[in-house]
C-alpha positions in Angstrom: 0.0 0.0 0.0 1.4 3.4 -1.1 -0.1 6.8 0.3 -0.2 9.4 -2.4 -1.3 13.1 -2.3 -4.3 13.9 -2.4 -5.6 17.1 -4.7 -8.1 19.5 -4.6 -9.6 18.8 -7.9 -10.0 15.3 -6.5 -12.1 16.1 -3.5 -14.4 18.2 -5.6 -15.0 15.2 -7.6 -16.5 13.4 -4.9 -20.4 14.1 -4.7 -20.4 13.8 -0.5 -18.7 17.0 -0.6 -21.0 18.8 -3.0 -21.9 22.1 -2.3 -18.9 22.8 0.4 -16.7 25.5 -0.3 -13.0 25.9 -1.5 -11.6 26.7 2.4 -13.6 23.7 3.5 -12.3 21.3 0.9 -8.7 22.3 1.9 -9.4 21.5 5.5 -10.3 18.2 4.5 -7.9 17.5 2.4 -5.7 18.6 5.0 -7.0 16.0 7.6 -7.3 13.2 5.1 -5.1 9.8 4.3 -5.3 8.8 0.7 -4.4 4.9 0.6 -4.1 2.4 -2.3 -4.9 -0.9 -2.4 -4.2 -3.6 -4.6 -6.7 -6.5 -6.4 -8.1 -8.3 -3.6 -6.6 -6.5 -1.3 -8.7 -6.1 2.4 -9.5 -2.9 3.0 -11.7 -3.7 5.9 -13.3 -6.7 7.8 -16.1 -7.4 9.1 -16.3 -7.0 12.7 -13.4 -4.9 12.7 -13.9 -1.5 14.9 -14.8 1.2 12.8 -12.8 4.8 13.6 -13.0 6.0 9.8 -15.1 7.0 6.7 -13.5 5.7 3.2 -14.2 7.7 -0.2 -13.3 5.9 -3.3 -11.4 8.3 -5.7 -10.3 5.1 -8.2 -10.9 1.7 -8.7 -14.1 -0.2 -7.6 -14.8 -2.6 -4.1 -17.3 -5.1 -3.6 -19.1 -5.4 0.2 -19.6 -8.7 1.1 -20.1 -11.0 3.9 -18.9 -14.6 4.0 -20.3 -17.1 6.3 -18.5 -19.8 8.3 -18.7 -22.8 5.5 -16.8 -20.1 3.2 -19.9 -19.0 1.6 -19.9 -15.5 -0.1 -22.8 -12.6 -0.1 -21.7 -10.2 -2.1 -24.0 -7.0 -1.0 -22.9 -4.0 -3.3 -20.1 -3.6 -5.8 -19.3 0.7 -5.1 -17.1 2.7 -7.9 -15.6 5.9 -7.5 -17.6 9.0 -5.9 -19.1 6.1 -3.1 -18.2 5.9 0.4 -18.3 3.0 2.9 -17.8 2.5 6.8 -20.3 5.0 7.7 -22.3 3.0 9.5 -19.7 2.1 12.5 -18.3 5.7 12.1 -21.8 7.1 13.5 -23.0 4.3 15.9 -19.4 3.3 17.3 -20.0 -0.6 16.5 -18.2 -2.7 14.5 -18.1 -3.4 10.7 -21.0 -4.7 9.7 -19.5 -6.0 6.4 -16.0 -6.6 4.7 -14.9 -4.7 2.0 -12.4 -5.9 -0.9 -10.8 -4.2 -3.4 -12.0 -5.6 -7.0 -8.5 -3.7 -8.6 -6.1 -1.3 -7.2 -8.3 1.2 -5.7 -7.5 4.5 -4.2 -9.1 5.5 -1.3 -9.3 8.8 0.5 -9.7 7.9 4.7 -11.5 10.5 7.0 -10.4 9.6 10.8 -14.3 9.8 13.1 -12.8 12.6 15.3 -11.9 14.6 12.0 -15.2 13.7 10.2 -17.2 14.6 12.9 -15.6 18.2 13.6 -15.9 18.7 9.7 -19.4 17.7 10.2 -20.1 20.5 13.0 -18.3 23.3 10.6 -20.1 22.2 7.8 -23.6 20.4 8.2 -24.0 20.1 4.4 -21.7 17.3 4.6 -24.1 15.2 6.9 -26.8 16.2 4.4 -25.3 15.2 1.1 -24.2 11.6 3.3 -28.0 11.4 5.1 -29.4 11.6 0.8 -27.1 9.0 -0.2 -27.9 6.1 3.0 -31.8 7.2 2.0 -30.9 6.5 -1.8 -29.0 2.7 -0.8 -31.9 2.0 1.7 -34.2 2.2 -1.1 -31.8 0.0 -3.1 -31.4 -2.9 -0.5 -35.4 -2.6 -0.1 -35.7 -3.3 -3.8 -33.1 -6.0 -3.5 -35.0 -8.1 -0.5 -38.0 -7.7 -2.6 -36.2 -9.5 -5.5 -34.6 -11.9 -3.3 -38.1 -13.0 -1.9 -40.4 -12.5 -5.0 -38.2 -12.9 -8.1 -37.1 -16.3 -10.1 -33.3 -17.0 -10.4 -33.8 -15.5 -13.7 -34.9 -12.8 -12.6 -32.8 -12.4 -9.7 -29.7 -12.5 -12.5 -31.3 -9.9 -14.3 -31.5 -7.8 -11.6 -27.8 -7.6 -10.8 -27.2 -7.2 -14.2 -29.2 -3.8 -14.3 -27.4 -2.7 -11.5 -23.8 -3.4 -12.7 -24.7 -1.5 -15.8 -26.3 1.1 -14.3 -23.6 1.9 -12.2 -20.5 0.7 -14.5 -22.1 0.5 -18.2 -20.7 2.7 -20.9 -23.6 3.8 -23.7 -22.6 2.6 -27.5 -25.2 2.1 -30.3 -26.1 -1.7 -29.7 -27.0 -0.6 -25.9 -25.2 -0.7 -22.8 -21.6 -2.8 -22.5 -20.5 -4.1 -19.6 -16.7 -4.4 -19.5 -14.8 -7.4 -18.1 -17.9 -7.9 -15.8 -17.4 -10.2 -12.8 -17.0 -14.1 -13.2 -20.4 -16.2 -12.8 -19.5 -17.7 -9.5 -19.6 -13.7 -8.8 -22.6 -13.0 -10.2 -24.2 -16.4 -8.6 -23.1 -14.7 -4.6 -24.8 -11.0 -5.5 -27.6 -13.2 -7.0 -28.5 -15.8 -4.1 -27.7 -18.6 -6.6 -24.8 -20.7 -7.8 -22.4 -20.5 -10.7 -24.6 -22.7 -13.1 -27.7 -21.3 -13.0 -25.9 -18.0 -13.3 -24.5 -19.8 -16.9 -27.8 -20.8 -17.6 -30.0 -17.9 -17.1 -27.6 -15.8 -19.1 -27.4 -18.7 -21.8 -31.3 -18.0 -21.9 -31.1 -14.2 -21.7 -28.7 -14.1 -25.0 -31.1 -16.5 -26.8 -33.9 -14.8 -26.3 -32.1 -11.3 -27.6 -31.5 -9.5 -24.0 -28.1 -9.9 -23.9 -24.5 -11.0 -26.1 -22.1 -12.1 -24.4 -18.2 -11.2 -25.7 -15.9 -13.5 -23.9 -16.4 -10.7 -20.3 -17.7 -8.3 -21.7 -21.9 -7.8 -21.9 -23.9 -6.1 -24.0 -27.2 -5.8 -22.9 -29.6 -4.2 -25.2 -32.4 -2.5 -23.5 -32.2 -2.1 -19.8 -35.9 -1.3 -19.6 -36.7 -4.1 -21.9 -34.7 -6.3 -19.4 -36.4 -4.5 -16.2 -39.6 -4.5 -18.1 -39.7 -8.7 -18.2 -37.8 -9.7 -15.7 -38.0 -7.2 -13.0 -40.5 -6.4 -10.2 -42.4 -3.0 -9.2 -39.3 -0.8 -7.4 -40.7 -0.4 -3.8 -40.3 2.6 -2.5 
């Protein structure tokens, strides 16, 4: 792990500081550790205590928990402009979740003592963070809904929106995915296994949702894809 500088340009890229002024942004960049980590490398672990805030300025982590037999839940994949380790940095308890690098990811760490004085200077902070908890919330709602009321099919489907969502570039055949994650990947953030994560994407590509291009996805029409496949968002 290497600790490089971290610029002002960089902290005005990161959306929990929107709407905070120049001075402030200096403070904080003042305060802050920038860290890199490599592919697979821990960047926190469940249970851990939590005494910082993370901000991704590169690369992209997934959240995950893993039970005793080994088995994987991967609960979000976040990309640059996301944060993580809020929760135990507010209620003092520890990590609810693990969090691994997918590739060398810079991240920018926040201390609790610092965040919380930059907090009482500057309450917009707490505002922009309170919007985006409300906005995953909604997100893990729709995502118990899928897990209790949707096929595996569906459930597939349904990562696959979000991936590209988050991650897709635009090109004139739809949405690609690049170098999306392996199917035993898929199968953990989907509640199924490997194969029926081969076979429900087998079915999606013959039935003109999808191509596949060794990793890389194309996926037509995401509301074509929500449209069939997808239930009602809850909100």
């Amino acid at each position: 792990m290497s600790t490089p500088a971290l610029s002002l340009d960089q902290i005005r890229s990161v959306p929990l500081f929107n709407g905070i002024p120049d001075e402030m942004l200096d403070e904080i960049v003042e305060v802050s550790t920038v860290t890199e980590f490599p592919r697979q490398g821990v960047i926190c672990h469940e249970h851990d205590n939590g005494t910082s805030l993370f901000v991704i300025l590169e690369g992209l982590v997934k959240v995950s928990l893993v039970r005793g037999d080994g088995k994987e839940a991967i609960l979000d994949l976040l990309s640059p402009g996301n944060f993580f380790g809020e929760m135990a940095l507010l209620d003092n308890r520890p990590r609810s979740a693990s969090v691994i690098a997918m590739k060398s990811t810079k991240v920018i760490i926040l201390t609790r003592a610092d965040f919380m004085e930059l907090v009482c200077n500057r309450p917009q902070i707490m505002n922009n963070m309170i919007v985006a908890i409300a906005s995953r919330l909604r997100k893990a709602n729709q995502k118990i809904a899928n897990l209790a009321f949707l096929d595996a099919i569906g459930r597939v489907s349904d990562v696959l929106l979000g991936i590209a969502e988050e991650h897709g570039e635009e090109a004139d055949e739809g949405i690609i995915v690049r170098n999306r994650p392996p199917h035993e990947q898929l199968g953990n953030m989907a509640a199924t296994t490997r194969e029926t994560v081969t076979h429900c994407l087998a079915t999606l590509e013959k039935r003109g949702y999808v191509l596949s291009n060794g990793r890389d996805l194309i996926i037509y029409s995401l509301d074509d894809l929500k449209r069939d496949f997808i239930a009602p968002v809850v909100h």
